[in-house]
mmCIF entry with sequence, helices, sheets and N, C-alpha, C, O atoms, coordinates in Angstrom:
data_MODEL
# 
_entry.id   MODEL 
# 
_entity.id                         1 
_entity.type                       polymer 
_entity.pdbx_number_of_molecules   1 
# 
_entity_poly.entity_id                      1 
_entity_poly.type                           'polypeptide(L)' 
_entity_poly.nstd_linkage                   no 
_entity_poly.nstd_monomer                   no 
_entity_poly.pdbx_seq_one_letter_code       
;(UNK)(UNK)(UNK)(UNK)(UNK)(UNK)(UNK)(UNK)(UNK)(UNK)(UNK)(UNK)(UNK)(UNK)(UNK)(UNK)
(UNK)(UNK)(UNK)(UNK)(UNK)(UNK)(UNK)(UNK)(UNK)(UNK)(UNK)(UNK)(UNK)(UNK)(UNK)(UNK)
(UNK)(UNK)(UNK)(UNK)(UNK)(UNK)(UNK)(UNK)(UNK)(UNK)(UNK)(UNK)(UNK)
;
_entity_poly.pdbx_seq_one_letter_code_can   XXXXXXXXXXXXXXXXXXXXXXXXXXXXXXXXXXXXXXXXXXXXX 
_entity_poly.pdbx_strand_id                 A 
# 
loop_
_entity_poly_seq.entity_id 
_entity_poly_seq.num 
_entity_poly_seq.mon_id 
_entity_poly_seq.hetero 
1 1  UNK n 
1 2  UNK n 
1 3  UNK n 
1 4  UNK n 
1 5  UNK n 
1 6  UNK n 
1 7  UNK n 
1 8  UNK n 
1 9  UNK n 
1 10 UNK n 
1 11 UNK n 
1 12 UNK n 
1 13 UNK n 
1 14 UNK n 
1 15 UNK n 
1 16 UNK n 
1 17 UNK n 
1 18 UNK n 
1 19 UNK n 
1 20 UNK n 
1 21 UNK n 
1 22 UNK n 
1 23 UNK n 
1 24 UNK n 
1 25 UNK n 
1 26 UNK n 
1 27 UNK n 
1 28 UNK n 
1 29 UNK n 
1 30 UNK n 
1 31 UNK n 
1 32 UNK n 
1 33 UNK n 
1 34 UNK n 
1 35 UNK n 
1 36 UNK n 
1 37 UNK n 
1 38 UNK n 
1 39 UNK n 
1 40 UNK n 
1 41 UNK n 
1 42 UNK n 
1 43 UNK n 
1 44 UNK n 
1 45 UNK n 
# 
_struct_asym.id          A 
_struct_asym.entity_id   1 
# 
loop_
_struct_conf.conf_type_id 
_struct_conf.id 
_struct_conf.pdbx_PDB_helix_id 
_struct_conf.beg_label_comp_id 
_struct_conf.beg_label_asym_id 
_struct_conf.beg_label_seq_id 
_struct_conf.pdbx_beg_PDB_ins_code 
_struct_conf.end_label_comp_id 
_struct_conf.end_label_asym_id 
_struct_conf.end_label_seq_id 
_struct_conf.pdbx_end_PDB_ins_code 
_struct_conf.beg_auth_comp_id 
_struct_conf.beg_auth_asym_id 
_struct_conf.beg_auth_seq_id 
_struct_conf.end_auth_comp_id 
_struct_conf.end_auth_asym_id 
_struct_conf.end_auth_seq_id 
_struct_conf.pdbx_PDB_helix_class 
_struct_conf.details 
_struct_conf.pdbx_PDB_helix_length 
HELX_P HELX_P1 AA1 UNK A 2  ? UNK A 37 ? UNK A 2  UNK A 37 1 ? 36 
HELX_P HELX_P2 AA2 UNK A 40 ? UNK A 44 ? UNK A 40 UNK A 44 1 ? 5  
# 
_struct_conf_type.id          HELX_P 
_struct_conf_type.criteria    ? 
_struct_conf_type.reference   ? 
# 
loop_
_atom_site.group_PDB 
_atom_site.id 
_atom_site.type_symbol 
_atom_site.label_atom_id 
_atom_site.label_alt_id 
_atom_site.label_comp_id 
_atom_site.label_asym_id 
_atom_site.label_entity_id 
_atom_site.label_seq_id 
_atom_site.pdbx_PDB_ins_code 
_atom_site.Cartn_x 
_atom_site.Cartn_y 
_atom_site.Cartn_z 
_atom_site.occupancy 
_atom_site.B_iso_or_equiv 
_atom_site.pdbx_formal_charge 
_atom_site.auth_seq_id 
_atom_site.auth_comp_id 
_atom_site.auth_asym_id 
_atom_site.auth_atom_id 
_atom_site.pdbx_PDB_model_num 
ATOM 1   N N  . UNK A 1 1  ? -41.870 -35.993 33.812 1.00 0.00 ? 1  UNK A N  1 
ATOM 2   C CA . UNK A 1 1  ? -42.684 -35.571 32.668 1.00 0.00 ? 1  UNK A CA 1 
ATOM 3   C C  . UNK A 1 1  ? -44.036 -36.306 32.674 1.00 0.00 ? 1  UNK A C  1 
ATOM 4   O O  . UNK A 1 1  ? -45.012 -35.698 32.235 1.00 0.00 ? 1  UNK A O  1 
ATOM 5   N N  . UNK A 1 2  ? -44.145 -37.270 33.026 1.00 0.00 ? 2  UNK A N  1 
ATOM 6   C CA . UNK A 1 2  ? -45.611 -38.469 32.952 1.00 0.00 ? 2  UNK A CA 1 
ATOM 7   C C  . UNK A 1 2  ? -45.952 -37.695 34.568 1.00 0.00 ? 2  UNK A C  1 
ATOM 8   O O  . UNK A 1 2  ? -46.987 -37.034 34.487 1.00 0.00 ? 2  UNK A O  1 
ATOM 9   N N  . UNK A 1 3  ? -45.541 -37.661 35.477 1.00 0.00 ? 3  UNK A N  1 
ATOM 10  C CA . UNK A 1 3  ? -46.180 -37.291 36.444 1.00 0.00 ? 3  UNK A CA 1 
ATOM 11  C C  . UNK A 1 3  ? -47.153 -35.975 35.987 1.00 0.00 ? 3  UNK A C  1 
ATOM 12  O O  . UNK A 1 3  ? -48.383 -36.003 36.031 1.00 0.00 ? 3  UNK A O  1 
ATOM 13  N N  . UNK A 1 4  ? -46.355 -34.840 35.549 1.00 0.00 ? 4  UNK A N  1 
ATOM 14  C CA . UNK A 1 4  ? -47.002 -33.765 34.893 1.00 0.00 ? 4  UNK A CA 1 
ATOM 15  C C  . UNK A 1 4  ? -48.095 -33.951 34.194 1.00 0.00 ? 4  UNK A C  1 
ATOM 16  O O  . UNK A 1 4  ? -49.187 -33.622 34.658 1.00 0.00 ? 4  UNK A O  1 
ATOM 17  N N  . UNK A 1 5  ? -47.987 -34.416 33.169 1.00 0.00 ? 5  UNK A N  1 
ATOM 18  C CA . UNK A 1 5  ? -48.844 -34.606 32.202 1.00 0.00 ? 5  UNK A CA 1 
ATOM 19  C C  . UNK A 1 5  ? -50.127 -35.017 32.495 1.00 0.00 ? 5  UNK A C  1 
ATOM 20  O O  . UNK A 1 5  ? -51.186 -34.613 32.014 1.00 0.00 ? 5  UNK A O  1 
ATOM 21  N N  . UNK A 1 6  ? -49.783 -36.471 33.942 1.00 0.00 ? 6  UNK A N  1 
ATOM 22  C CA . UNK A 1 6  ? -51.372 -36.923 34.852 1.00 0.00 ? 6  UNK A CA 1 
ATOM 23  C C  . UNK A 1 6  ? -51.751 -36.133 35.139 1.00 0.00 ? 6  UNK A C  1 
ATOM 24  O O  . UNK A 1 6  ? -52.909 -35.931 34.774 1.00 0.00 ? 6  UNK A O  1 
ATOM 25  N N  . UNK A 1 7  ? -50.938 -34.887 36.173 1.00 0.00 ? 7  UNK A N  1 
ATOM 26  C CA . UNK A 1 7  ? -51.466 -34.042 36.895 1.00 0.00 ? 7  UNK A CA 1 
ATOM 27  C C  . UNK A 1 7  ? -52.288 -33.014 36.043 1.00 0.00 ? 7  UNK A C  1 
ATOM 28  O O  . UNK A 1 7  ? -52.984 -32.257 36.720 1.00 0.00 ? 7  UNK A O  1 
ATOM 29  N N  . UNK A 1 8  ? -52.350 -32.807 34.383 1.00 0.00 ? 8  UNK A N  1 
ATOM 30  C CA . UNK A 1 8  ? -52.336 -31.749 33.463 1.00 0.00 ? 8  UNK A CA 1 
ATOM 31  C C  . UNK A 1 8  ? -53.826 -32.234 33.450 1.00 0.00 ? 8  UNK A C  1 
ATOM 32  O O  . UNK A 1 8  ? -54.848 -31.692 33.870 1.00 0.00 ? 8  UNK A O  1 
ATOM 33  N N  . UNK A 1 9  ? -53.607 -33.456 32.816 1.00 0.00 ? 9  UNK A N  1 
ATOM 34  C CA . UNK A 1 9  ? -54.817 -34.610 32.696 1.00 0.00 ? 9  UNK A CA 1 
ATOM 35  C C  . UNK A 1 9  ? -55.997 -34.467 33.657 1.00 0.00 ? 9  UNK A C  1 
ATOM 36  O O  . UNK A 1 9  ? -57.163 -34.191 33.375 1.00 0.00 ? 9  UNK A O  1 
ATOM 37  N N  . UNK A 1 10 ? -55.380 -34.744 35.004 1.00 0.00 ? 10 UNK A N  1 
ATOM 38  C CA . UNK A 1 10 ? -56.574 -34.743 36.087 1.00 0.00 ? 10 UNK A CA 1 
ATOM 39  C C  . UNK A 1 10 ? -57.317 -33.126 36.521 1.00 0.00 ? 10 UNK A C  1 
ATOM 40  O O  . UNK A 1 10 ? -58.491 -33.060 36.888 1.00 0.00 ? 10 UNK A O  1 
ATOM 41  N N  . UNK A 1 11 ? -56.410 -31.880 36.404 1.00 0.00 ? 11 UNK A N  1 
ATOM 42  C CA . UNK A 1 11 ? -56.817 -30.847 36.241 1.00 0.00 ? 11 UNK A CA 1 
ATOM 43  C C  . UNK A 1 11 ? -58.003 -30.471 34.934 1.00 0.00 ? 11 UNK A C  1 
ATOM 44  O O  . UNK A 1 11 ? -58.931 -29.666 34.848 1.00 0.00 ? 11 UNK A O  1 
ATOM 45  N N  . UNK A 1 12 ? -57.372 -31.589 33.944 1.00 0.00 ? 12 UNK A N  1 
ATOM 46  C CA . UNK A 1 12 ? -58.479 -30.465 32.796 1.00 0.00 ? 12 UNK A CA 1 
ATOM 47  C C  . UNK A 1 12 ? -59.808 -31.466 33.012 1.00 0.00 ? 12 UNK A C  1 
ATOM 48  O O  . UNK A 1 12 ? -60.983 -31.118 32.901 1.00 0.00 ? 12 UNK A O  1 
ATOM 49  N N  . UNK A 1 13 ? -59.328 -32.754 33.337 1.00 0.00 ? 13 UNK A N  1 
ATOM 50  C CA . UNK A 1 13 ? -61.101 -33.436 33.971 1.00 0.00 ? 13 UNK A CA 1 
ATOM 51  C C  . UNK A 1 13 ? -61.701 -32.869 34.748 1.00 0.00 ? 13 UNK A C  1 
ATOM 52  O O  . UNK A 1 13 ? -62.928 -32.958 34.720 1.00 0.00 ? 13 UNK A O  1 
ATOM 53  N N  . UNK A 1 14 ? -61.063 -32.094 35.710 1.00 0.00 ? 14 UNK A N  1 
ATOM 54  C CA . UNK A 1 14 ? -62.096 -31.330 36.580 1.00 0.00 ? 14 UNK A CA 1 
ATOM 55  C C  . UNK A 1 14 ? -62.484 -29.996 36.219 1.00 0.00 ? 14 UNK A C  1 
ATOM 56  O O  . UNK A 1 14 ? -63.496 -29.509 36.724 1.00 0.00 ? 14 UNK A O  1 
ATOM 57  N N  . UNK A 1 15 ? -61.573 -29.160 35.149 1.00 0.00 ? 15 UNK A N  1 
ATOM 58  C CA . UNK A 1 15 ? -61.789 -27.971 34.407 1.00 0.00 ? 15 UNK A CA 1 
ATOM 59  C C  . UNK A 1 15 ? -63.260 -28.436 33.473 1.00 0.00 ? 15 UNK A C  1 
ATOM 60  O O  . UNK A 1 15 ? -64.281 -27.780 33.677 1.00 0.00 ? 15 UNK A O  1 
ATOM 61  N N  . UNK A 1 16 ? -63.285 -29.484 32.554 1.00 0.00 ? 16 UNK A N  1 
ATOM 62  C CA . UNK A 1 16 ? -64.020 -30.170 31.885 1.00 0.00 ? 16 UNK A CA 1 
ATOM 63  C C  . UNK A 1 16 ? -65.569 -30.094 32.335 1.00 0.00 ? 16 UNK A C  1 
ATOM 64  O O  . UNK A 1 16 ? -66.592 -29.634 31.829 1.00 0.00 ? 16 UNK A O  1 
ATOM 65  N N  . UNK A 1 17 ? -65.191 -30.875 33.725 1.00 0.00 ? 17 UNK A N  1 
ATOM 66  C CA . UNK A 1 17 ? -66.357 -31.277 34.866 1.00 0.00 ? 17 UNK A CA 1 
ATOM 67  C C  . UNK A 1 17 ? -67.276 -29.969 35.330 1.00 0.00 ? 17 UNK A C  1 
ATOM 68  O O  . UNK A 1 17 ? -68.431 -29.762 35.703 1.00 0.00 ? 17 UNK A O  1 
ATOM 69  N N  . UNK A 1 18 ? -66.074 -29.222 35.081 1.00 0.00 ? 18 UNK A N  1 
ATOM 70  C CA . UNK A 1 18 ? -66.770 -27.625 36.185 1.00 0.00 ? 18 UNK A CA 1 
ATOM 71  C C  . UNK A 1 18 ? -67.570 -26.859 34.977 1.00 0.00 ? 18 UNK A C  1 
ATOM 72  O O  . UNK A 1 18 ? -68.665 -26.311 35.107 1.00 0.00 ? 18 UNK A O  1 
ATOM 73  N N  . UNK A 1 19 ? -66.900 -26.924 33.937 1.00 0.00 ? 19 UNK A N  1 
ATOM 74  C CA . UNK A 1 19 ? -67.342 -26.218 32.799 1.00 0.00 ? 19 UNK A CA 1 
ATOM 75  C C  . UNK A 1 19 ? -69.269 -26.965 32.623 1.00 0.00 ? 19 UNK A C  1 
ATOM 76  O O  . UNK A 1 19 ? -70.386 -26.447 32.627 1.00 0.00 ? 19 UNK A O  1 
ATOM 77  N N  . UNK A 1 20 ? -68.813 -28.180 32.510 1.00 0.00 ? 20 UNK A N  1 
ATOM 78  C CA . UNK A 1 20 ? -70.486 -28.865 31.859 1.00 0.00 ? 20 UNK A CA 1 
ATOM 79  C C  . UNK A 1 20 ? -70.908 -28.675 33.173 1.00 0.00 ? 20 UNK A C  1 
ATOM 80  O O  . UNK A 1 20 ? -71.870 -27.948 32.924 1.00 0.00 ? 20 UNK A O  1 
ATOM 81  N N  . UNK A 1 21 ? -70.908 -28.829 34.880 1.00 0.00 ? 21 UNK A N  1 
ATOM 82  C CA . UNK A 1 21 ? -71.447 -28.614 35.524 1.00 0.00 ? 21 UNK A CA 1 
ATOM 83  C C  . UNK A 1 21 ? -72.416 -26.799 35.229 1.00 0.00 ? 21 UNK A C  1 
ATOM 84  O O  . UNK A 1 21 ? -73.617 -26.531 35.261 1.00 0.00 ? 21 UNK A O  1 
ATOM 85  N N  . UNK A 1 22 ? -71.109 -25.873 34.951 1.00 0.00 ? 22 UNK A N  1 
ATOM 86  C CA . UNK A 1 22 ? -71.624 -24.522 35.101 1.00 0.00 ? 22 UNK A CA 1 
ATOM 87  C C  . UNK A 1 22 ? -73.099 -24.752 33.920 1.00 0.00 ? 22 UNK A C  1 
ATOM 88  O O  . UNK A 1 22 ? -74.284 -24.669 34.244 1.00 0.00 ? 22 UNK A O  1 
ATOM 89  N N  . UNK A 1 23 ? -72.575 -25.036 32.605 1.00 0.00 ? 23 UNK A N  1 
ATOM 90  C CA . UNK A 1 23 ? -73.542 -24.977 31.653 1.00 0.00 ? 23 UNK A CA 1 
ATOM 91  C C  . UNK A 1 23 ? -74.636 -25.762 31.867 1.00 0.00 ? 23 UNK A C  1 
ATOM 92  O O  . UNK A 1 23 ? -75.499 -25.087 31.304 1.00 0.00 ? 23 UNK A O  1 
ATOM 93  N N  . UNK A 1 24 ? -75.122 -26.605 32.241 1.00 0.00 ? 24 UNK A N  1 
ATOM 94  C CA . UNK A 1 24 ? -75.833 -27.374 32.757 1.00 0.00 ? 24 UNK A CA 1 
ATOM 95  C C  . UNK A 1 24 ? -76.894 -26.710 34.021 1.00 0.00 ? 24 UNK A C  1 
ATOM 96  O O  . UNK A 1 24 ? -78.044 -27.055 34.293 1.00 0.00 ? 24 UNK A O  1 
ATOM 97  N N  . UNK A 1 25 ? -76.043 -25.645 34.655 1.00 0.00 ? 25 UNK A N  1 
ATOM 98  C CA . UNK A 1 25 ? -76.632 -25.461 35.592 1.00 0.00 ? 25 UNK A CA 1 
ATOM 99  C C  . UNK A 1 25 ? -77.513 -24.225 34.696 1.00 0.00 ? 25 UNK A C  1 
ATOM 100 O O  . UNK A 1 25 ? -78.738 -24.182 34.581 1.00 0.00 ? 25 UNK A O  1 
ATOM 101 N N  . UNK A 1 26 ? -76.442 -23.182 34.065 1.00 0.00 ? 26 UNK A N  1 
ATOM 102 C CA . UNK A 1 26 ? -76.972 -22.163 33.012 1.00 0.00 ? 26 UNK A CA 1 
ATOM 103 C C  . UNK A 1 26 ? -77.973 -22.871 32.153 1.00 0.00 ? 26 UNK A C  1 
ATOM 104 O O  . UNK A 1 26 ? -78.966 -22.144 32.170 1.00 0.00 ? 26 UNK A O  1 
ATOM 105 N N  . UNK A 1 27 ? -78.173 -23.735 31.542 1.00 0.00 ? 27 UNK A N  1 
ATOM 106 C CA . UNK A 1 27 ? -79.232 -24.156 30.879 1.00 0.00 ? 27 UNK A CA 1 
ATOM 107 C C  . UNK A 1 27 ? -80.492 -24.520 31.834 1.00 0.00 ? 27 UNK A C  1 
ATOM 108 O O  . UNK A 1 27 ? -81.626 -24.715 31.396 1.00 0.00 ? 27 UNK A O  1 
ATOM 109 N N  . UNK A 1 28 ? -80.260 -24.559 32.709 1.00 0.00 ? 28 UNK A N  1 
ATOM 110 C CA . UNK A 1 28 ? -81.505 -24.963 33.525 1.00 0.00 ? 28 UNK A CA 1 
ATOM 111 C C  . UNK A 1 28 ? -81.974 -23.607 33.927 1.00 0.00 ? 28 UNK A C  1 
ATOM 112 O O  . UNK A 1 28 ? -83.118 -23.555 34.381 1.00 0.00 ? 28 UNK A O  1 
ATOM 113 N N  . UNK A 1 29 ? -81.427 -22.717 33.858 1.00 0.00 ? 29 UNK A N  1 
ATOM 114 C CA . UNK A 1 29 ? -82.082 -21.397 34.746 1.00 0.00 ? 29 UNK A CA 1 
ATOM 115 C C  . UNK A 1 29 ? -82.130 -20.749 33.057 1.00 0.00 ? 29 UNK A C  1 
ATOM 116 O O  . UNK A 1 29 ? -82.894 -19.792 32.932 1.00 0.00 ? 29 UNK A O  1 
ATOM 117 N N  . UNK A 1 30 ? -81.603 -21.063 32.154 1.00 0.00 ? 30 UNK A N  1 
ATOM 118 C CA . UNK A 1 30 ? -82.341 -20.611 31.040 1.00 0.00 ? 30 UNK A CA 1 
ATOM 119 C C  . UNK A 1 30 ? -83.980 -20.953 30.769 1.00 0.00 ? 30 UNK A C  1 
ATOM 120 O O  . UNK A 1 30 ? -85.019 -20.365 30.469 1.00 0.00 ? 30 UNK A O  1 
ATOM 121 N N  . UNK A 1 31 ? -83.556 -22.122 31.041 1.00 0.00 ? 31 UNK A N  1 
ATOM 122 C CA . UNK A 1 31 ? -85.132 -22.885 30.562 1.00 0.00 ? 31 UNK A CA 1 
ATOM 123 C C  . UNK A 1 31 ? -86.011 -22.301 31.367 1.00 0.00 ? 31 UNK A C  1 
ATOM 124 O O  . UNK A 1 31 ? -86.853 -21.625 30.775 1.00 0.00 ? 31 UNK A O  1 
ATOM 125 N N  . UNK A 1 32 ? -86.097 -22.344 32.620 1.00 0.00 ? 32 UNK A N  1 
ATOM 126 C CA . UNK A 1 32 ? -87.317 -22.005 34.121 1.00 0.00 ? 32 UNK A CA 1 
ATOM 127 C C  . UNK A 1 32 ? -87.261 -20.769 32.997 1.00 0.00 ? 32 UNK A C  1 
ATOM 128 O O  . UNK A 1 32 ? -88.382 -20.605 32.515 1.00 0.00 ? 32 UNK A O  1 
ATOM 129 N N  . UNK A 1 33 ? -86.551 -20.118 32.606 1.00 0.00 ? 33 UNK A N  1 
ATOM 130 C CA . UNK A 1 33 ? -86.706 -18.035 32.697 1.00 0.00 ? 33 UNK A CA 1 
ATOM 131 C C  . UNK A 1 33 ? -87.965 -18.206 31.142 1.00 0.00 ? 33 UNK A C  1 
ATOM 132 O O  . UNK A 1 33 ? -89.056 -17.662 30.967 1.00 0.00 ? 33 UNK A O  1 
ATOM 133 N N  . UNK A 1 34 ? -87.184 -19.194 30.254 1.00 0.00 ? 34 UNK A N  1 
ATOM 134 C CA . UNK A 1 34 ? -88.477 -19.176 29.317 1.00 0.00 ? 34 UNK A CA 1 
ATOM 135 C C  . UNK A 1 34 ? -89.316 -19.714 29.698 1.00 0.00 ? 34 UNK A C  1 
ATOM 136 O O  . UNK A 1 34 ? -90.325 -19.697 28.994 1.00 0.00 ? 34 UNK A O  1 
ATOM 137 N N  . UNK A 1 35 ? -89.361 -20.492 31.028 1.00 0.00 ? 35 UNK A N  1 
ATOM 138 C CA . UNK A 1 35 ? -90.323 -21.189 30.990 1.00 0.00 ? 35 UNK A CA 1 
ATOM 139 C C  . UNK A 1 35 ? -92.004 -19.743 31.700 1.00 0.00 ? 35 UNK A C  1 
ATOM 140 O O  . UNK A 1 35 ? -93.205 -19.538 31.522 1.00 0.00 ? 35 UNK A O  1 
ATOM 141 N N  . UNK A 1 36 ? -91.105 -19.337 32.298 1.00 0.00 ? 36 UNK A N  1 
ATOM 142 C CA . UNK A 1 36 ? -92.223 -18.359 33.174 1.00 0.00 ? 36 UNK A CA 1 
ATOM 143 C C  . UNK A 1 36 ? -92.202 -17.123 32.410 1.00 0.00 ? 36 UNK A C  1 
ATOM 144 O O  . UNK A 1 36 ? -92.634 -16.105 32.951 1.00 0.00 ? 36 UNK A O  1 
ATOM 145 N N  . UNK A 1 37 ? -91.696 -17.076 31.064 1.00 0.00 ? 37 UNK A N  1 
ATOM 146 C CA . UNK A 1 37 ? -92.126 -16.100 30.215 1.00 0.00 ? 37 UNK A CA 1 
ATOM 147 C C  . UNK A 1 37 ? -93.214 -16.537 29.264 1.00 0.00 ? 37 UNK A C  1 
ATOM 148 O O  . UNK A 1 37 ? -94.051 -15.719 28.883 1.00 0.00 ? 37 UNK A O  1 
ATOM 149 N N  . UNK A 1 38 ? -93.235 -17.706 28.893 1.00 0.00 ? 38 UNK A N  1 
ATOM 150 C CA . UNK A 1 38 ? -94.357 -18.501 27.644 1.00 0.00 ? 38 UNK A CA 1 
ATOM 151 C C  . UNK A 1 38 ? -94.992 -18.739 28.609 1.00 0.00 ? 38 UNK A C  1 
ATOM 152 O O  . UNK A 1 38 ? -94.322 -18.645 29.637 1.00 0.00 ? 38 UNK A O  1 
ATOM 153 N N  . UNK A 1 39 ? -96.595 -19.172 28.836 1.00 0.00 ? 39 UNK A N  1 
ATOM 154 C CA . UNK A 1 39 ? -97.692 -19.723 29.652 1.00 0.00 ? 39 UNK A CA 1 
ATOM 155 C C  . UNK A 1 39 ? -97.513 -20.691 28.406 1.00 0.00 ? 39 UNK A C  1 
ATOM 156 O O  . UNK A 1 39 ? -97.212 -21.815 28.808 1.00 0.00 ? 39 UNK A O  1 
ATOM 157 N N  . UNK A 1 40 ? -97.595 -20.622 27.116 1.00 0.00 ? 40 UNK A N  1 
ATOM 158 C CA . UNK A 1 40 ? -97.946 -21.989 26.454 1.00 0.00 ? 40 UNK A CA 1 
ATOM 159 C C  . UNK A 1 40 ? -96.971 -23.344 26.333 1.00 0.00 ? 40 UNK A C  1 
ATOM 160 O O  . UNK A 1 40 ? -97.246 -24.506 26.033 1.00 0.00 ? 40 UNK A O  1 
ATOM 161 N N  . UNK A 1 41 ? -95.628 -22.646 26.722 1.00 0.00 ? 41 UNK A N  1 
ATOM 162 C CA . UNK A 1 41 ? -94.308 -23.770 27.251 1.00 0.00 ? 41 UNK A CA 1 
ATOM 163 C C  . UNK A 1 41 ? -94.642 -24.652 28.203 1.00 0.00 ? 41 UNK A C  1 
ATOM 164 O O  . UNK A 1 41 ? -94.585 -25.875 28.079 1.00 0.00 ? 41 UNK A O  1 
ATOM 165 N N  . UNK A 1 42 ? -95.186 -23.723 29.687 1.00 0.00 ? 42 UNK A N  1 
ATOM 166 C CA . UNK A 1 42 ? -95.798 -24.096 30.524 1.00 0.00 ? 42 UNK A CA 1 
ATOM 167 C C  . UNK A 1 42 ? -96.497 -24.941 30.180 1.00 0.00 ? 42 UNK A C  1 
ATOM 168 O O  . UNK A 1 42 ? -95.913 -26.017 30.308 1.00 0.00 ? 42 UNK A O  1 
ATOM 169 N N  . UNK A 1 43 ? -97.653 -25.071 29.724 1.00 0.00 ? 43 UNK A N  1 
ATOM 170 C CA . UNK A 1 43 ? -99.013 -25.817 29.256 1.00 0.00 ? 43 UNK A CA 1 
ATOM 171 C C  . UNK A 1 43 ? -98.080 -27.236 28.610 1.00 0.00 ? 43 UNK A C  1 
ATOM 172 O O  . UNK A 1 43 ? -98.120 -28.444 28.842 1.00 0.00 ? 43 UNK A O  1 
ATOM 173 N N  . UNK A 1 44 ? -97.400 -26.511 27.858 1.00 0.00 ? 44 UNK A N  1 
ATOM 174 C CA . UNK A 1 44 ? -96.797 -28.010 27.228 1.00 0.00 ? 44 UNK A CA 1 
ATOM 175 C C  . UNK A 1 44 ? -96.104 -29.075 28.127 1.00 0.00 ? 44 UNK A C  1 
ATOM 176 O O  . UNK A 1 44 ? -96.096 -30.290 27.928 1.00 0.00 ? 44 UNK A O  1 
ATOM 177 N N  . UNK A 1 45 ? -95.587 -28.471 29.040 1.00 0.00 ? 45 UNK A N  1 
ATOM 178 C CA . UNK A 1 45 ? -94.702 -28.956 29.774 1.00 0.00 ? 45 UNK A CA 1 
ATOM 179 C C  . UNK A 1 45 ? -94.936 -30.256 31.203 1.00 0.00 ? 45 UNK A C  1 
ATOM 180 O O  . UNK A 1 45 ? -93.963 -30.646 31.848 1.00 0.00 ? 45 UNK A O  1 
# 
């Protein structure tokens, strides 16, 4: 049962990991897409 539970454990750290990796990556290709839609983002930036 404790073996399981590590193994449950170490799966959802990397479920966890993959998830903020994906969003992280999605927020960055959000940003560039507003970024090359505003010129004044740009300017700020």
């Amino acid at each position: 049962m404790f073996r399981f539970c590590k193994q449950l454990r170490q799966r959802q750290s990397w479920y966890f990991d993959s998830i903020k990796a994906c969003t992280s990556t999605f927020s960055r290709i959000q940003l560039q897409s507003q970024l090359q839609m505003s010129p004044t983002l740009q300017l700020n930036n």
